[in-house]
C-alpha positions as a printed NumPy array, in Angstrom:
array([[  0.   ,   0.   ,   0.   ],
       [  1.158,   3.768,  -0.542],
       [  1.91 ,   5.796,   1.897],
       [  0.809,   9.386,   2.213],
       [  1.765,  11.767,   4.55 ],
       [ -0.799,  14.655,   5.454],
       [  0.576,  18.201,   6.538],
       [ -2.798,  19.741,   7.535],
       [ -3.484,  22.178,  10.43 ],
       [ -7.091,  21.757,  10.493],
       [ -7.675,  18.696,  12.963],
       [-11.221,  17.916,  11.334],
       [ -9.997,  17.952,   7.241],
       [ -6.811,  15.744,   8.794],
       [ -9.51 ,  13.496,  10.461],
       [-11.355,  13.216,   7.753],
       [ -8.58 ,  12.802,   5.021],
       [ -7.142,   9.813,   6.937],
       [-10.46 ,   8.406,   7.026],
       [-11.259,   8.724,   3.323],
       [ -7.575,   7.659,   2.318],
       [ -7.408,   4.507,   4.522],
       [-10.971,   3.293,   3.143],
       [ -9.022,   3.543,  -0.246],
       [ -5.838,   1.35 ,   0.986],
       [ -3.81 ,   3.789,   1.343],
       [ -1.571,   3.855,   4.559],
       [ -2.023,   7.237,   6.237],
       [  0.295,   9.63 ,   8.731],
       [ -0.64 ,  13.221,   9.858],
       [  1.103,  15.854,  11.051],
       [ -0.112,  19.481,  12.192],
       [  2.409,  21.573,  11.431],
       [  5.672,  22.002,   9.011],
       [  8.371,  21.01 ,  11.69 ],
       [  6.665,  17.722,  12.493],
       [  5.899,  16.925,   8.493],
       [  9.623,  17.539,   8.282],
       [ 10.465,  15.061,  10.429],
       [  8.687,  12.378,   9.37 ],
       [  9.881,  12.653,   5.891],
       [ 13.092,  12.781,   7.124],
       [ 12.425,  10.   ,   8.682],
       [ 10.392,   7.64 ,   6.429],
       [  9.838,   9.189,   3.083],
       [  6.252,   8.754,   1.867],
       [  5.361,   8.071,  -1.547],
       [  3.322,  11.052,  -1.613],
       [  2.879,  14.377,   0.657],
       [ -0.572,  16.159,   0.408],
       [  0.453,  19.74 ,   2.223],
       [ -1.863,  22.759,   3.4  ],
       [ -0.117,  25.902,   2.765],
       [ -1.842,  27.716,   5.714],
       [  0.32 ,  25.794,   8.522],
       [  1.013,  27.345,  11.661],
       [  4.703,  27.849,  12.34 ],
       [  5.545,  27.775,   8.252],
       [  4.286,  28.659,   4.576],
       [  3.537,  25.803,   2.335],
       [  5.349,  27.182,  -0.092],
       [  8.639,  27.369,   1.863],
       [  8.328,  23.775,   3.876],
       [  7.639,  22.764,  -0.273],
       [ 10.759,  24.785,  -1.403],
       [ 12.765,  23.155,   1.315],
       [ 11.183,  19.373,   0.967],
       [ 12.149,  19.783,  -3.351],
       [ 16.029,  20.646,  -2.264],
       [ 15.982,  16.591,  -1.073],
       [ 13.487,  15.117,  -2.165],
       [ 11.437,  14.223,  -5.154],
       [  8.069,  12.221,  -4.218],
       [  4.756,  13.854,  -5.46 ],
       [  3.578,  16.616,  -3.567],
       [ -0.206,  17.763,  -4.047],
       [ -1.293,  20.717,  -2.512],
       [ -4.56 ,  22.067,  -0.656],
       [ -5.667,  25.593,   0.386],
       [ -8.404,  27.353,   0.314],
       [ -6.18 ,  30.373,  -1.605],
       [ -8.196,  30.567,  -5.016],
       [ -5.519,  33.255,  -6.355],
       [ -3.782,  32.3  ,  -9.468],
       [ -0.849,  33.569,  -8.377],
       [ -0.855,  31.548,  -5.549],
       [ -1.466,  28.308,  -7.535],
       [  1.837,  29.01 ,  -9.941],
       [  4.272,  29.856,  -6.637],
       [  3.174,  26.412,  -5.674],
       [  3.756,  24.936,  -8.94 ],
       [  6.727,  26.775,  -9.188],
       [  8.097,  25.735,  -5.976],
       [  7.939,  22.222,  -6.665],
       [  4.314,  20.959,  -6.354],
       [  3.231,  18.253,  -8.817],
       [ -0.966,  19.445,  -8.574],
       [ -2.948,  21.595,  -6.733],
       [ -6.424,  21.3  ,  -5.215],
       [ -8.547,  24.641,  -3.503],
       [-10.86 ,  23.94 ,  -0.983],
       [-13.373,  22.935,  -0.651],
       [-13.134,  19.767,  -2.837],
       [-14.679,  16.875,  -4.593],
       [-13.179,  13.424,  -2.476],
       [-13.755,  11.669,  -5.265],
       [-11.535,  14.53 ,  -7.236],
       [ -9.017,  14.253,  -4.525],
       [ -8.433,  10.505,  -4.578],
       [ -8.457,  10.834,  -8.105],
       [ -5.385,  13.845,  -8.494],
       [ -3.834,  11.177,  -5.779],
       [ -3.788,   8.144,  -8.007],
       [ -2.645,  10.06 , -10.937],
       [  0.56 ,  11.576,  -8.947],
       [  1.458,   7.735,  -7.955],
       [  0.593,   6.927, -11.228],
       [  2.924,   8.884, -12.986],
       [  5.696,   8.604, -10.431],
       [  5.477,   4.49 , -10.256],
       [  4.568,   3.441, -13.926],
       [  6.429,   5.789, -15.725],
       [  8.432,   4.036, -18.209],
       [ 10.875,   5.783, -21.064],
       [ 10.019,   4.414, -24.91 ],
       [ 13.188,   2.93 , -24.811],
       [ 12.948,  -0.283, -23.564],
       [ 16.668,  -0.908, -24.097],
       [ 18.289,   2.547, -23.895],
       [ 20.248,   3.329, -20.608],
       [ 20.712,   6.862, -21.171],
       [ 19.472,   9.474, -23.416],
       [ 21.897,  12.304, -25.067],
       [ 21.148,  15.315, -26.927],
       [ 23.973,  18.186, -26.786],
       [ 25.336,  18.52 , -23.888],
       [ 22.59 ,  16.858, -22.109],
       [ 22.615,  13.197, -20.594],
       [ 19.972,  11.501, -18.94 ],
       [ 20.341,   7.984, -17.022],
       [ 17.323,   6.532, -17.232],
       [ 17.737,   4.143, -14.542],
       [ 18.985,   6.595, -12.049],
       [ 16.465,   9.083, -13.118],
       [ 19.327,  11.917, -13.141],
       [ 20.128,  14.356, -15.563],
       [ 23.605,  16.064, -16.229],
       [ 24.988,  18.57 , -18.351],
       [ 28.867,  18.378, -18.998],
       [ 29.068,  16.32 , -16.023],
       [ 26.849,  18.554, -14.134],
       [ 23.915,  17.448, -12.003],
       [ 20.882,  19.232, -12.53 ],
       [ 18.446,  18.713,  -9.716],
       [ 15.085,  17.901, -10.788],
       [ 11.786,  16.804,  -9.653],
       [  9.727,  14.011, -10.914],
       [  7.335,  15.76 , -13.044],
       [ 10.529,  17.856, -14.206],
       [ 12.438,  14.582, -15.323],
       [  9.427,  13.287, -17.202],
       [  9.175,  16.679, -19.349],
       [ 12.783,  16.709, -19.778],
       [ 12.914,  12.899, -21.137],
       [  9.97 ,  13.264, -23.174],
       [ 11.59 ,  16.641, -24.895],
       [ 14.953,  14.943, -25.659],
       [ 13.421,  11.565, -27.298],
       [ 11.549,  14.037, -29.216],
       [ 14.621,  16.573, -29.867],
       [ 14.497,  19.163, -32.385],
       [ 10.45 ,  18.006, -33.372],
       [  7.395,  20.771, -32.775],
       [  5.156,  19.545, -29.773],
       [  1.758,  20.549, -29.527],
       [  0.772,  22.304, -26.237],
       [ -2.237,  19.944, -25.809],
       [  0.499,  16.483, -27.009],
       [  2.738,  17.777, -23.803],
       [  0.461,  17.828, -21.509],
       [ -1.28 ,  14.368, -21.932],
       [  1.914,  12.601, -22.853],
       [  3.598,  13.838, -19.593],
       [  1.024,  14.225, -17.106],
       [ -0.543,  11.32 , -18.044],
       [ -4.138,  11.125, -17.404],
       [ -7.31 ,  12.502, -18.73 ],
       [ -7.843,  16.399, -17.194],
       [ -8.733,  19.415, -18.549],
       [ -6.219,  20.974, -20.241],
       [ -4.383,  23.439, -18.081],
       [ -2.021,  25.867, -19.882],
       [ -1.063,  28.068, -16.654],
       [  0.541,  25.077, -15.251],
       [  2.   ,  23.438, -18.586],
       [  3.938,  27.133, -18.956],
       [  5.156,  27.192, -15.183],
       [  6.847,  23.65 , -15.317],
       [  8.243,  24.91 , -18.822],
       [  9.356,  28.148, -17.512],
       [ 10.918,  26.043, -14.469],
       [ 12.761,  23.433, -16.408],
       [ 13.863,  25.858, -19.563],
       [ 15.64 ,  27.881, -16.604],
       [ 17.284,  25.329, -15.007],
       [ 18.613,  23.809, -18.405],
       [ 19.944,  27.563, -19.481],
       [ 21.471,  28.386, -16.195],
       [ 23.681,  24.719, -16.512],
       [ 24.49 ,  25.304, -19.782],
       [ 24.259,  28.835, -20.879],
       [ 22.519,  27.461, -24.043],
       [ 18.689,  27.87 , -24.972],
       [ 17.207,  24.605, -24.884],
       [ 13.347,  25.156, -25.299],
       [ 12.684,  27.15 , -27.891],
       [  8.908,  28.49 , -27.531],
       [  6.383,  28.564, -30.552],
       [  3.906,  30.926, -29.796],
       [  0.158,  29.439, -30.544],
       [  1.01 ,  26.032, -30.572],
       [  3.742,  24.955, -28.728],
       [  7.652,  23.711, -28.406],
       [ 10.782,  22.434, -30.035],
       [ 13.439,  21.236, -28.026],
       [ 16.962,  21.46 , -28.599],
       [ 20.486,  22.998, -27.843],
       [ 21.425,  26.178, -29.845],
       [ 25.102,  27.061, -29.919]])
């Protein structure tokens, strides 16, 4: 069975989270706050964090910031901030989805299964291939790493999965809409805020290892990947 950890200040939602996950076989830990969510990662890492941003002694958004710097499980978010703005500092930060309250369960469980999903079955079109190279860029598929002249580049999950499914598909023009299903994975509405944040996220990362544009924007449709000199 999976197990989720829940980072939720509200002792009834926590109740009633662990309730609805554990009738779903999943196994469940709470925590209250940011310091003891921490710790149990630290301890045991889950296979996937669901994390209030209102917490009482820190921000989501930071305790997410500082969880991405070590680890790379799926994170799925809840608040009840409806702000745009706060939904792409989340994504930006390192979340993998985002949920407002209040919320469908059935939704929940749902955006749940689809994080594991992704994170567990993923497998690369290669069914032989070790590592993938285009320019300067290697990824070990195995290791689920990604370098640049010998460079690490750290990366979440979701990030990896864009990145591999850019440089199989190097220097061809992906559709906005192809992206999205082919990476994410599962059948949602199309959400181009978030497609453009992990983008944004992972063309910056690439540039600031290599000093090279790597994802080369198409405006109206979509994205070509490769190295320019």
């Amino acid at each position: 069975m999976n197990q989720v950890l829940i980072v939720e200040d509200d002792p009834f939602l926590l109740s009633s989270l662990t309730q609805l996950l554990e009738a779903n076989n999943f196994t469940v830990t709470g925590a209250n706050n940011a310091k003891d969510g921490f710790t149990h990662i630290a301890e045991q890492c889950p296979d996937l964090l669901i994390l209030d941003l209102g917490l009482p002694d820190e921000d989501g958004v930071s305790l997410c910031r500082r969880i991405r710097m070590k680890w790379t499980f799926p994170i799925l978010m809840l608040t009840s901030r409806s702000d745009l703005l706060d939904k792409i500092i989340g994504l930006e930060v390192g979340a993998d989805d985002y949920m407002t309250k209040p919320f469908e369960p059935r939704e929940l469980l749902a955006r749940i299964r689809a994080c594991l999903r992704r994170t567990t079955e993923y497998k690369p079109e290669e069914s032989d291939a070790e590592q993938i190279r285009s320019g300067p860029l290697v990824l070990d598929l195995k290791q689920r790493s990604a370098t640049i002249d010998e460079q690490k580049i750290a990366l979440t999950a979701l990030e990896f999965r864009l990145l591999h499914y850019f440089a199989v598909n190097a220097g061809r023009v992906l559709e906005r809409e192809q992206l999205f299903e082919s990476v994410w994975g599962y059948d949602d509405e199309f959400n181009s805020n978030s497609l453009d944040v992990f983008v944004y996220r992972l063309r910056s990362k690439l540039e600031r290892a290599s000093g090279r544009k790597a994802i080369h924007t198409l405006r109206g449709f979509g994205y070509r990947f490769g190295f320019e000199d």
